[in-house]
N, C-alpha and C positions, 0 to 999 in steps of 0.2 A: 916075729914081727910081720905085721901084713906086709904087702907087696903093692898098695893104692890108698889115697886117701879114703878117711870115711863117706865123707860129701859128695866132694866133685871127684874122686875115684884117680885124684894125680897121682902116676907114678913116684913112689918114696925111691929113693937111694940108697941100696942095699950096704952092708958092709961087705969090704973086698971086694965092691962088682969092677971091674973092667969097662973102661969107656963112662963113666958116670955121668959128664957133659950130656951122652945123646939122652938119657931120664930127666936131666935140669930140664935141657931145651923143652922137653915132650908137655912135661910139666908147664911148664912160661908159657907157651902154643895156646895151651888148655888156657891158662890163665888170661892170656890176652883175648882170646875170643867172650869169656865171660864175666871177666870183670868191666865196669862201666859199660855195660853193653848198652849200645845203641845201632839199632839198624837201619837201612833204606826203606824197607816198608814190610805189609803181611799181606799181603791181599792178590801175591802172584804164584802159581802153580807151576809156571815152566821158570828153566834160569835164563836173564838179562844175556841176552848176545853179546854184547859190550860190557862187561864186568871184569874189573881190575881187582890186581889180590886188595887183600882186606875188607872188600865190598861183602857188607853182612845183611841178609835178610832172613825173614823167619818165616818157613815155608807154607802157604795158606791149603786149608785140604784138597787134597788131589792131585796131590803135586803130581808131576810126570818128567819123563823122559831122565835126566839127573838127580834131580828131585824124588821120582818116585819110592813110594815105599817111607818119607821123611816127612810126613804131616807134622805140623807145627815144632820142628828139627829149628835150629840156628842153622842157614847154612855161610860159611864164611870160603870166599875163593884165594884161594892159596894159588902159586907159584904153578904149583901140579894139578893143579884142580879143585872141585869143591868139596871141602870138610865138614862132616855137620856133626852137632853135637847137641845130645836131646836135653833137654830143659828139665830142671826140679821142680816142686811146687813151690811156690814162691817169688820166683826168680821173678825180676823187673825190667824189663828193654823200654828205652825211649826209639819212640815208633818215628825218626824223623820227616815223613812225610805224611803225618797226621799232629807235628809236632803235640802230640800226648803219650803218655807211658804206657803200658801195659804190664798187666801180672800174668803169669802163667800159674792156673789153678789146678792142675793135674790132669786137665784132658783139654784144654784151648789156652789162647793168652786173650784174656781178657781188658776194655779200657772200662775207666770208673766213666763214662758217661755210657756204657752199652749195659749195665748192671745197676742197678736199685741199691741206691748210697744212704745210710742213716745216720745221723750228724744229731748229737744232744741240742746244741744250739748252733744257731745260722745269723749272720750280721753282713750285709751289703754296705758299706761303707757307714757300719751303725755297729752297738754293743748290745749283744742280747741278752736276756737275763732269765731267771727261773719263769717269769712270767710271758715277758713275751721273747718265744724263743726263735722264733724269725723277724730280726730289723733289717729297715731299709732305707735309706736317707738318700731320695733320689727328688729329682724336678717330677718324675712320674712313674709309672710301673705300666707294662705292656701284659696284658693278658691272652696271647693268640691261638684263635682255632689250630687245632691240625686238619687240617683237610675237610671239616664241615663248622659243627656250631662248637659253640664252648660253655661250659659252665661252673661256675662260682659257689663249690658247695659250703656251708656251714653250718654243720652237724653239733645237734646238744644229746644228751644222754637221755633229760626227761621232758614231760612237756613243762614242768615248773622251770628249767635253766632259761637260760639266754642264749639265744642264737642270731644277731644282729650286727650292722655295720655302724659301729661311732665315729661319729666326726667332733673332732677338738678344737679347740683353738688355745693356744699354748698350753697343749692336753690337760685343757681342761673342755668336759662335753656340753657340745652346741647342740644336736641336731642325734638322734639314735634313730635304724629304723629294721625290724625284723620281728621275731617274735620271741618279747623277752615277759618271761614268767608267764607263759601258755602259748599254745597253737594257734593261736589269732595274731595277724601280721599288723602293726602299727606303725604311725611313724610321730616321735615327740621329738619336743623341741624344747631346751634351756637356754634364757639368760646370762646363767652364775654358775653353773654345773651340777648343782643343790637341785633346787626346784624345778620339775620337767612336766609338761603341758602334753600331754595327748593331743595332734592336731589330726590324727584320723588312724581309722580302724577298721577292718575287715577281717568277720570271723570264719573261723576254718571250718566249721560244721556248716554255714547255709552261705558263704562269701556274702553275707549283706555286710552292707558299708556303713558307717556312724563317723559320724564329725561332733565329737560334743564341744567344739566351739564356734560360733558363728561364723558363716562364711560370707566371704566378702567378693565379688563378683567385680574385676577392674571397669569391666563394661566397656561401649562401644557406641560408636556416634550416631549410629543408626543400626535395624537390625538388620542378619545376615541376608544376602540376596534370595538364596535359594534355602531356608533352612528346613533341615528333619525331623520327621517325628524324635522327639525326648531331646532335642534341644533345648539350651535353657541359658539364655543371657538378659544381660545388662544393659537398656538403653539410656543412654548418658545423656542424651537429649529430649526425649518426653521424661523421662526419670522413672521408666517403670522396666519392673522385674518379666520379662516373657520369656514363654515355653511354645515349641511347638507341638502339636499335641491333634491327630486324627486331620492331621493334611490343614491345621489349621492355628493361626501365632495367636496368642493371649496372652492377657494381665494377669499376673498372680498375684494373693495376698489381699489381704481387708480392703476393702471399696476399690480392686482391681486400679489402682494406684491415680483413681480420678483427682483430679482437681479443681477447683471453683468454675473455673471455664468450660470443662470436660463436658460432651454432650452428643447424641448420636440419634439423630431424625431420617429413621427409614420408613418409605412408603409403597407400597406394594398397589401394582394398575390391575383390576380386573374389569371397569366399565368404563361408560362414556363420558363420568361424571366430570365437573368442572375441575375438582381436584384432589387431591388426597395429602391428608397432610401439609407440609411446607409447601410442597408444590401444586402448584396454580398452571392450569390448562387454559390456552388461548392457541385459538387458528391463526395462522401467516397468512395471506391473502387467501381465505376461501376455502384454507383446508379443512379436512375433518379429521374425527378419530372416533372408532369404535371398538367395538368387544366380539363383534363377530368374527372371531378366528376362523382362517378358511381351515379343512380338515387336512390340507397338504403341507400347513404352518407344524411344525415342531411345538409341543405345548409347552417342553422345556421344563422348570422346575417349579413352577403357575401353570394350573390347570385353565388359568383365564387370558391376563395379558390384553392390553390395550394397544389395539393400532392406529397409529398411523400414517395421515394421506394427506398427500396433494392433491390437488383439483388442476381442471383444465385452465388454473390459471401460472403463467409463469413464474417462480421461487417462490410457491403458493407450499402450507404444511402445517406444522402443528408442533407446540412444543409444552413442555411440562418445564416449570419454573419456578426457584423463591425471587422473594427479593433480589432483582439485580443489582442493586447498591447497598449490599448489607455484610459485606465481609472483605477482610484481605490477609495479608499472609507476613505474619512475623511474629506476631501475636500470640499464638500456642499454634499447636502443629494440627492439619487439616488432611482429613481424608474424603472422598466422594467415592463413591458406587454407583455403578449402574450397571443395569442385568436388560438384557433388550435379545430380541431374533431380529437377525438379520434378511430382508427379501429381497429390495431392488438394486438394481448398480447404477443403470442410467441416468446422469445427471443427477443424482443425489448429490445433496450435500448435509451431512451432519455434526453436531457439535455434543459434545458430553464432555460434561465434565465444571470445572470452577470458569465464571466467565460471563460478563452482560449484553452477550449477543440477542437478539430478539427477534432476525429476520435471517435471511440469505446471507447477510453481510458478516463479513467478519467482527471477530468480539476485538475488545479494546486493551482489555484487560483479564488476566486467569493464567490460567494452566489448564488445559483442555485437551480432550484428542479432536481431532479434524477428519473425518472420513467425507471421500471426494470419489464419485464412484464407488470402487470398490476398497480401496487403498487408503488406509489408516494410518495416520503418523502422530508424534505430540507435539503439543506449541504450548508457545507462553508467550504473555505480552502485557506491556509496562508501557501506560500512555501513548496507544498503538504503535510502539514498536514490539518488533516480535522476533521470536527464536521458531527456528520448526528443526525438529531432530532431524537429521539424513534417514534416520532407517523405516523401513515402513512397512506393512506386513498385506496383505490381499486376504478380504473377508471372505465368506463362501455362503451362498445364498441358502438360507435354512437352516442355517447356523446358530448358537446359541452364545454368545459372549457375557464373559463380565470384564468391566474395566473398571479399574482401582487406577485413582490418583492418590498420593501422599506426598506432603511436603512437610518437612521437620519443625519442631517450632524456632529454630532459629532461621527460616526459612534461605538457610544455603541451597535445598537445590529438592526438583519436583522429582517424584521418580514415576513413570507410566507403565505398568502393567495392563496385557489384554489376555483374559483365557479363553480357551474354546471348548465350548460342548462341558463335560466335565474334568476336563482334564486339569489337575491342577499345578501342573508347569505350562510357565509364560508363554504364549507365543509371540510374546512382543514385549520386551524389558529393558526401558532406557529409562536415563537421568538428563534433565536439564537445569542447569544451576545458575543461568541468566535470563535479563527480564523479567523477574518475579516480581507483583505489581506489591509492594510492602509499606504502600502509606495509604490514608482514608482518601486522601484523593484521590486513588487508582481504586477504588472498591468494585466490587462483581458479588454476581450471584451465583447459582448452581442447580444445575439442571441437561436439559436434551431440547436442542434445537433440529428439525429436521425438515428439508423443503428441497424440491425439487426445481430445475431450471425449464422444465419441459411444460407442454402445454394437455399435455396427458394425464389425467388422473390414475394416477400410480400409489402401488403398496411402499410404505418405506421403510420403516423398523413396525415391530412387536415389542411393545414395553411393558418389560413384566417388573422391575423394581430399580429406585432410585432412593440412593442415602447418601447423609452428607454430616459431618461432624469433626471430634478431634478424635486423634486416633486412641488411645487410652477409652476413650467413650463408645468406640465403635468396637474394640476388640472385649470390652466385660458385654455391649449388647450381643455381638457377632460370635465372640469367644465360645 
């Protein structure tokens, strides 16, 4: 008959031995240190200064000093000191200061969260089944980085399977989107769960994109301030489709989305002639205008351009004009243009833009800019009262501008733009949304007023082009 257990190797109790009690005890010893075992921790090398008998831990490698030589040993402190006793494979301690268990696998103790766990099926407060064999019945599911990005893989076999995210509604499907029955990414949408609508596609050989159902653009009251090339929206107020495209916004679609009113009268200055187009050429007390550009003028983007002058007589000048009682604003939406160099500063005063000014004086009526010397600002004015924006920009002599006014056709509010040179961001970009003259008795026309206060015959603008229209009319001629 052996002389130890097979397992845990306890002393057996011989027949006839003498003393048989000190084999029980040795045995019990043995048994109490490894049944229910649970210890203080694994993660320390040296023994606890403070350890009292039955204090049990399981020695972490390297142990020293007491410890040495007992890498992953039980040691348990006895009366006489520390006991240890080596581990089989199998064996299980709860680790209490990681309140989790550990296995000992024949060369460490292992916990089930430091080792790769395989489970047939998984259910978070849910029932999994053959098919979907991880459920989860939460408010939500937390996906988190470790330490940088994270991603969401969903692997198919072939390119014909399905690899994609369904959305249900009392699982039945609303909304799929991945690529299911080929390598091109989609995303559909059902009703009923039955019949599903492809509402867009992007293929995996050239990522060109397809929507084969109409799209519908929510739109926007006006368009964007600054927009980019390959933008492309919705104005909810002219009612037309634009893009921006070569530093420049347009109408898209059959007749550039005009309307009965729509209409866009540009006139381009290269002489002295009385007038071009809508606008009509008359002197302010004595001024003139001609075509002989000096060679120190800027030609600008007109190799010609007509100037204008004052004479040695005071708020003497010259303007280019339509009809000053032929339009107002509520009606459909209004744009002006005008493209001018800039020379003098002294005692200038110039007017551009909607407004039936005709002399030095101020207009009554319009939305106009105001340059006064050199300093440019916008106004508006409604039965001569008037609005003048705070902000104001300083011109530069030899300069080249365009200024754009537009007002919406519900005429809530002007917006004023000034470029310089070629630059096609603003150097001057305000709104004003009161005072806008919006009955036939406040009517105005459109054009350039310019005259000096001095008694000097002075240069004052170069006028190389004036347009005036609705904006849909101006954007299919300008587009």
């Amino acid at each position: 008959m052996p002389d130890d257990t097979t397992i845990l190797g306890l002393p057996l109790i011989l027949a006839s031995q003498a003393q048989k009690h000190v084999t029980h005890n040795e045995a019990l010893a043995m048994l109490d240190v490894a049944v229910q075992l649970a210890v203080i921790n694994r993660d320390q090398t040296t023994p606890p200064a403070l350890a009292v008998p039955g204090d049990r831990h399981i020695v972490a490698p390297g142990g020293l000093v007491e410890w040495a030589g007992q890498d992953g040993a039980i040691a348990l402190m006895t009366a006489t000191g520390w006991q240890f006793t080596a581990p089989l494979p199998g064996w299980r301690a709860h680790v209490l200061a990681e309140a989790q268990s550990v296995v000992f696998d024949g060369l460490a103790w292992v916990a089930p969260s430091e080792s790769a766990m395989r489970v047939a099926q998984l259910g978070v407060s849910a029932t999994p089944d053959a098919s979907n064999r991880l459920a989860v019945s939460a408010p939500a599911v937390l996906l988190n980085h470790a330490g940088a990005g994270h991603q969401l893989k969903i692997n198919k076999a072939a390119a014909g399977n399905t690899a994609s995210l369904l959305f249900q509604t009392g699982f039945s499907g609303r909304a799929e989107m991945g690529t299911a029955g080929s390598d091109d990414f989609s995303v559909k949408v059902s009703a009923d769960g039955a019949a599903w609508a492809t509402a867009f596609s992007a293929a995996a050989a050239s990522g060109e994109v397809t929507l084969p159902r109409p799209l519908h653009l929510g739109g926007q009251a006006s368009d964007p301030v600054s927009p980019t090339n390959g933008m492309l929206w919705l104005n909810t107020t002219s009612g037309e489709l634009c893009a921006r495209l070569q530093g420049a916004t347009v109408s898209l679609g059959a007749g550039g989305a005009l309307g009965p009113a729509d209409f866009w009268a540009c006139s381009r200055f290269g002489s002295a002639a009385a007038g071009a187009g809508v606008f009509q050429g008359a002197a302010i007390s004595s001024g003139t205008n001609s075509n002989a550009i000096p060679a120190a003028a800027l030609s600008g983007l007109n190799p010609f351009g007509t100037f204008l002058r004052s004479s040695t007589t005071a708020n003497s000048g010259f303007r280019y004009f339509s009809n000053t009682a032929s339009d107002y604003f509520g009606a459909a939406s209004r744009k002006f243009r005008g493209k001018c160099l800039w020379r003098a500063t002294s005692g200038n005063t110039v007017r551009l833009g909607f407004h039936n000014a005709t002399t030095s004086a101020d207009s009554d009526n319009g939305a106009y800019f105001e340059i006064a010397a050199d300093q440019i600002r916008a106004k508006t004015a409604a039965a001569s009262v008037r609005t003048t924006h705070g902000t104001t920009y300083t011109l530069s002599v030899n300069a080249l501008y365009t200024f754009d006014i537009e007002v919406d056709a519900a005429a809530s509010a002007a917006r004023f733009r000034v470029y310089e040179n070629l630059d096609l961001t603003p150097v001057l970009d305000v709104s004003i949304a009161t005072t806008l003259p919006v009955t036939s008795g406040n009517a105005f026309g459109a054009g350039v007023v310019a005259t000096n206060s001095t008694t000097t015959a002075s240069d004052l603008i170069i006028l190389y082009e004036l347009g005036v229209g609705t904006l849909p009319g101006f954007r299919r001629a300008e587009g």
